[in-house]
C-alpha positions in Angstrom: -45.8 -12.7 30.7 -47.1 -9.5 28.6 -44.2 -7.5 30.7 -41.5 -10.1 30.2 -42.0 -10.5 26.0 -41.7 -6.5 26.1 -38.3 -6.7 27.9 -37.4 -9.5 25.7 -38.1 -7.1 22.2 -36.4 -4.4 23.8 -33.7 -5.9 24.2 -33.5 -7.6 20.9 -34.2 -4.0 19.6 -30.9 -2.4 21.2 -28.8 -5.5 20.3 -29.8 -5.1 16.6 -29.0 -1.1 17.0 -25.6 -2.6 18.4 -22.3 -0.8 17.0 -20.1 -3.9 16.1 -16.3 -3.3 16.2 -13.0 -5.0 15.1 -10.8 -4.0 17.5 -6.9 -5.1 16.4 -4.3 -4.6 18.6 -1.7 -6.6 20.8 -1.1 -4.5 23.4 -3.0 -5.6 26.4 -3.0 -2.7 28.3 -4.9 -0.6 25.3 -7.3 -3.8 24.8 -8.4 -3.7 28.2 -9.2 0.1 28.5 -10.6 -0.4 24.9 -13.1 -3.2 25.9 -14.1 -1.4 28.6 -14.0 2.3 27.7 -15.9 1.5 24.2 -18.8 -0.9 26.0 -19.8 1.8 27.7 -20.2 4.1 24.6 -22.7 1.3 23.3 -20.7 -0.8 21.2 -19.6 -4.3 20.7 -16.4 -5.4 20.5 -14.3 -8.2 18.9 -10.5 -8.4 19.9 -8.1 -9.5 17.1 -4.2 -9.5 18.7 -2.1 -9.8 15.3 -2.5 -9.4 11.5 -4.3 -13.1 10.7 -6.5 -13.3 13.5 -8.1 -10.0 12.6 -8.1 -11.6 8.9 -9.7 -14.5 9.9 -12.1 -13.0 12.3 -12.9 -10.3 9.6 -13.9 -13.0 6.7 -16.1 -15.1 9.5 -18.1 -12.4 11.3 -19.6 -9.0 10.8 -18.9 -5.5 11.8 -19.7 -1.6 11.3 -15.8 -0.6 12.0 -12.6 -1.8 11.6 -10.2 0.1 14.2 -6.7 -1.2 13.3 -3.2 -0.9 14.9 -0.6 -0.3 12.3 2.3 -2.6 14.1 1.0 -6.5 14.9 2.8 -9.4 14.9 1.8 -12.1 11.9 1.0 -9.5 9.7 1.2 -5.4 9.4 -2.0 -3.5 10.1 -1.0 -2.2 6.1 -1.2 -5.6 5.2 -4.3 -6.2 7.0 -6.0 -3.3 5.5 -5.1 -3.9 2.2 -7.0 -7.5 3.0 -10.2 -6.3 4.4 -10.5 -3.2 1.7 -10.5 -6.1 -1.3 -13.5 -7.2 -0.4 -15.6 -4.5 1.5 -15.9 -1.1 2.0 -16.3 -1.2 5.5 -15.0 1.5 7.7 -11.4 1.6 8.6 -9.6 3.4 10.9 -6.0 3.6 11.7 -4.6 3.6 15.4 -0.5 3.5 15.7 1.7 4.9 18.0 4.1 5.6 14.6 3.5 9.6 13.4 5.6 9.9 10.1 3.1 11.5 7.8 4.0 8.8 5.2 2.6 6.3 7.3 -0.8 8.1 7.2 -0.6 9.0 3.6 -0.3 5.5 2.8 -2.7 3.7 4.6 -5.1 6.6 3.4 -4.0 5.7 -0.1 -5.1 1.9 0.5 -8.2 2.6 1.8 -8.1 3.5 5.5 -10.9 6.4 6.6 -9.4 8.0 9.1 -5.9 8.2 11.4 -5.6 8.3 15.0 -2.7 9.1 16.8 -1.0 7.2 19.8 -1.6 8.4 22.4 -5.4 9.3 22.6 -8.2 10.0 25.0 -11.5 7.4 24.4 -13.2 10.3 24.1 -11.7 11.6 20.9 -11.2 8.0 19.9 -15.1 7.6 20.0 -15.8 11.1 18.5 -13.7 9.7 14.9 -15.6 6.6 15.2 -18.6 8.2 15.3 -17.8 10.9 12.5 -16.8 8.3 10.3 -19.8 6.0 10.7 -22.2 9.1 10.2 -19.9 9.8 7.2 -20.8 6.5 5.7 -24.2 6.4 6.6 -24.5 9.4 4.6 -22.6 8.6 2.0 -25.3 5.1 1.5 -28.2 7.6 1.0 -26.3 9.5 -2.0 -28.2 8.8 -5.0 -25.6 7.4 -7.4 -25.8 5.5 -10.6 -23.7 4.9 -13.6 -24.8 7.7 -15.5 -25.7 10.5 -12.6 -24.2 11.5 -9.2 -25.9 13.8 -6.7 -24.6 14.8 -3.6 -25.8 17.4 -1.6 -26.1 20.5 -4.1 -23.9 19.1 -6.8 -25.3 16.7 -9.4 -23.2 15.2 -12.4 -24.5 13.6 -15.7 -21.3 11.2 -16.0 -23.0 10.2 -19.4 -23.7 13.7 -21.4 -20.9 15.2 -19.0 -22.6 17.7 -17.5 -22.9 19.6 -13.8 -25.1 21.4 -12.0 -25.1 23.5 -8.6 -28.5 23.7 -6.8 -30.5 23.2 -9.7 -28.2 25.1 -12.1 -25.7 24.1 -14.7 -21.7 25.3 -14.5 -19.2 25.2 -17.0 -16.4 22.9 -16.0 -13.0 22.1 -18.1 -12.3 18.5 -18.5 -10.0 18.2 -15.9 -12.2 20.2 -13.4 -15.2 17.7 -14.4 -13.1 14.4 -14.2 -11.9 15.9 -10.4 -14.8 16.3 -9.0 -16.1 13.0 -10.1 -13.2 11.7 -8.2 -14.5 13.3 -5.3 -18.1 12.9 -5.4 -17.4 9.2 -5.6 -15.4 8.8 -2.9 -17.5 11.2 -0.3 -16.3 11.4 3.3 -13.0 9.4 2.1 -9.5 11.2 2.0 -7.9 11.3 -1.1 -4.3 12.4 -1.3 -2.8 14.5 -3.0 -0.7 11.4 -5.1 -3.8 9.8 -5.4 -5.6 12.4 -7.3 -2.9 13.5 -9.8 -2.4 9.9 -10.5 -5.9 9.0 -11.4 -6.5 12.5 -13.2 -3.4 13.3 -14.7 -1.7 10.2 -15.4 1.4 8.4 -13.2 3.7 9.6 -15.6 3.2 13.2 -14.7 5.8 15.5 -14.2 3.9 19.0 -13.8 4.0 21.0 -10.9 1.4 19.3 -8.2 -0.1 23.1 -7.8 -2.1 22.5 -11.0 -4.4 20.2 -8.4 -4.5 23.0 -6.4 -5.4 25.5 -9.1 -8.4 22.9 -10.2 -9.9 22.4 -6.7 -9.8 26.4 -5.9 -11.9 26.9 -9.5 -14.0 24.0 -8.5 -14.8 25.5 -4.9 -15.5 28.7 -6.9 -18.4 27.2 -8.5 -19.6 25.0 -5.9 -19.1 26.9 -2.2 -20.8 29.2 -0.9 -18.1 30.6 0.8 -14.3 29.6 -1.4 -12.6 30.7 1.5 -14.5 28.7 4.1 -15.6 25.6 2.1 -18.2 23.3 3.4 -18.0 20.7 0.4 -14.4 20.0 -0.5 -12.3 20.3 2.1 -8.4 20.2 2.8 -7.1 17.6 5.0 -3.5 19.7 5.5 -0.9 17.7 4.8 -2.5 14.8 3.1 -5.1 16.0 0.3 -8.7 16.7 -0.3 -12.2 15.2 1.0 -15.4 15.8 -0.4 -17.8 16.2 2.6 -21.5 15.1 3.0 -23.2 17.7 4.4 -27.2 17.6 5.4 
């Protein structure tokens, strides 16, 4: 009796340490290899086939990830991610057969985490679903208020606008202070290069996009270690800039 309650908590324990996953996508062939391939990686998964089911199974259930096809039937995957990121921050990643780098600017602009490429091998498939979850699990332990960020060896005083590097305050220009705010309150997420001029410089901008460049070179200046091989903010070629959560 003593031996069958232990196998009974055990098993309760590694259900509640369970992965849970929204799989959405309507091509059979991937689901199968998916259902399979990903149980045996530890994790449990939920199959949506177009747009509203994955909606509807989103709103009734619960889950750690959301990987998402970009072309379903019922309703686009953009459509479906604009849905889900309304009303939770819960992990989203991208998988579509479609490579135009507009595609993955925009769902990274609505809120997606990451972007995965048809065709794949499981085993990078599970190393971005991994990243990402670790990604957000670190990004829950930043200490973050109103008034005060602090991640990593940066820590911002929102309130009296002030910034300091391991313990030491920097100088930083308006602009350079409101850009790294950006950053530090988005940590692990992707934020084009549109995104950030937008937000920091206004829609109605018309300047030459380099100025974002200038700012996040002066800001890596201060904060890195290394400029040149930055561990902090980092440069998602093509797309724009992450702010990294590093232990």
């Amino acid at each position: 009796m003593a031996k069958e309650k232990d196998r009974t908590k055990k098993a309760a324990q590694q259900a509640s340490k369970l992965i849970r996953l929204l799989v959405v996508e309507d091509e059979e062939s991937f689901i199968d290899a998916l259902e399979i391939g990903l149980g045996r990686e530890g994790f449990e998964v939920t199959v949506a086939r177009d747009g509203q089911e994955a909606v509807s199974k989103f709103e009734s259930g619960s889950f750690d990830l959301v990987l998402l096809d970009l072309m379903l039937p019922k309703m686009s995957g953009l459509d479906v991610c604009r849905v889900i990121r309304s009303q939770s921050d819960v992990p989203i990643i991208v998988v579509s057969a479609k490579g135009e780098e507009v595609d993955m600017v925009l769902m990274l602009e609505i809120g997606a985490d990451d972007y995965v490429q048809k065709p794949y091998r499981l085993r990078e498939l599970v190393a971005r679903i991994r990243a990402v979850l670790r990604r957000r699990e670190r990004s829950t332990q930043v200490v973050e208020s109103e008034e005060k960020i602090e991640i990593g060896p940066v820590k911002l005083d929102i309130e009296a606008r002030r910034c300091f590097v391991k313990g030491e305050e920097i100088q930083l220009r308006r602009k350079e202070f409101a850009l790294l705010q950006e950053l530090l309150e988005n940590p692990g997420r992707v934020l084009t290069r549109e995104t950030l001029i937008d937000r920091i410089w206004g829609s109605d901008y018309v300047g030459d996009t380099k100025t974002l460049d200038v700012h996040i070179k002066r800001l890596r200046n201060l904060i890195e270690d290394d400029p040149k091989a930055p561990l902090h903010i980092s440069t998602v070629r093509g797309v724009g800039y992450r702010y990294e959560v590093v232990n």
